[in-house]
C-alpha positions as CSV (number, residue, x, y, z in Angstrom):
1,X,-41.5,18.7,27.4
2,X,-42.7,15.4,26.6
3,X,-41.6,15.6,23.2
4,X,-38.4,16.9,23.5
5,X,-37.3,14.0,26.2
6,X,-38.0,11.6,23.5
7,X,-36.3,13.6,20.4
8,X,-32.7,13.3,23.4
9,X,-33.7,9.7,23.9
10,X,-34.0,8.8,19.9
11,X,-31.2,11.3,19.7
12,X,-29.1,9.3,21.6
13,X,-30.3,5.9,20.6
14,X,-28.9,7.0,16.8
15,X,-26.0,7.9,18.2
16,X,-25.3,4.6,19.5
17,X,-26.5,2.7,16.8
18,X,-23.7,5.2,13.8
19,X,-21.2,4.4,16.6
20,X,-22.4,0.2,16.5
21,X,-22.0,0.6,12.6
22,X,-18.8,2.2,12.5
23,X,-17.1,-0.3,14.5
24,X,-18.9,-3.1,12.6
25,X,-18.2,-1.2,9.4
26,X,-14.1,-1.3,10.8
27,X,-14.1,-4.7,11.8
28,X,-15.5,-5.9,8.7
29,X,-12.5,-3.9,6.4
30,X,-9.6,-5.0,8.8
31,X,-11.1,-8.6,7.9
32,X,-11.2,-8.3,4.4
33,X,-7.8,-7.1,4.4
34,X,-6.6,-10.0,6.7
35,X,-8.2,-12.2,4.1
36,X,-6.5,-10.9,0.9
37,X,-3.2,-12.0,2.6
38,X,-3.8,-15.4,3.1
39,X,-2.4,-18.1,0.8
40,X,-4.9,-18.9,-2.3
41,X,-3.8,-22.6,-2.9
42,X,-4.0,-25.1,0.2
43,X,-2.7,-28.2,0.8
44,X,-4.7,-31.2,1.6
45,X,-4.0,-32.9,5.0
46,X,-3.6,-36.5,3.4
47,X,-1.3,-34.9,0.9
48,X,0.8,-33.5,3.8
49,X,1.1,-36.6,5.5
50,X,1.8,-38.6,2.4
51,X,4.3,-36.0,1.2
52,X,5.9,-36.0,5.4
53,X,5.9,-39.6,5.1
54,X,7.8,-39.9,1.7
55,X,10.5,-37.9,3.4
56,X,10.6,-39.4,6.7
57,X,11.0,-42.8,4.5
58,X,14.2,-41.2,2.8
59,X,15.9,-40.0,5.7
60,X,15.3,-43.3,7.5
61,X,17.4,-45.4,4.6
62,X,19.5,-42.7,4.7
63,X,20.8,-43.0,8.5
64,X,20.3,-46.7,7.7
65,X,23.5,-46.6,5.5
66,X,25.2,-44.3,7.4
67,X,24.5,-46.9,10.6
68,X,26.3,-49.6,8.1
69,X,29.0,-47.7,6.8
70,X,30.1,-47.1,10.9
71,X,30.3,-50.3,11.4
72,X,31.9,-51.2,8.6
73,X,34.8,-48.5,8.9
């Protein structure tokens, strides 16, 4: 009787710990596969700003001469 409580208790321990896996095992897939779609080539941070900066730069003398043609017309 012994014996056959614990062969239902390991029994049932296995079971949980295939069930564990699988999910691990599923989780780890739908992550790899989230990971092939990202981008491959990044962009640095300082670039960004430097890059955000050049065009803030260009719109600002932009709306500059439009402010002086206004008040010239």
């Amino acid at each position: 009787m012994e014996q056959q409580l614990l062969n239902i208790l390991f029994g049932a321990a296995l079971a949980v710990a295939g069930w564990f896996a699988r999910e691990l095992w599923s989780a780890v897939q739908e992550l790899k596969s989230d990971l092939s779609r990202l981008p491959l080539v990044y962009v640095a941070k300082q670039d960004y700003r430097d890059d955000t900066k050049e065009i803030k730069d260009m719109l600002n003398k932009i709306f500059d001469k439009l402010d002086n043609k206004q008040d010239k017309g």
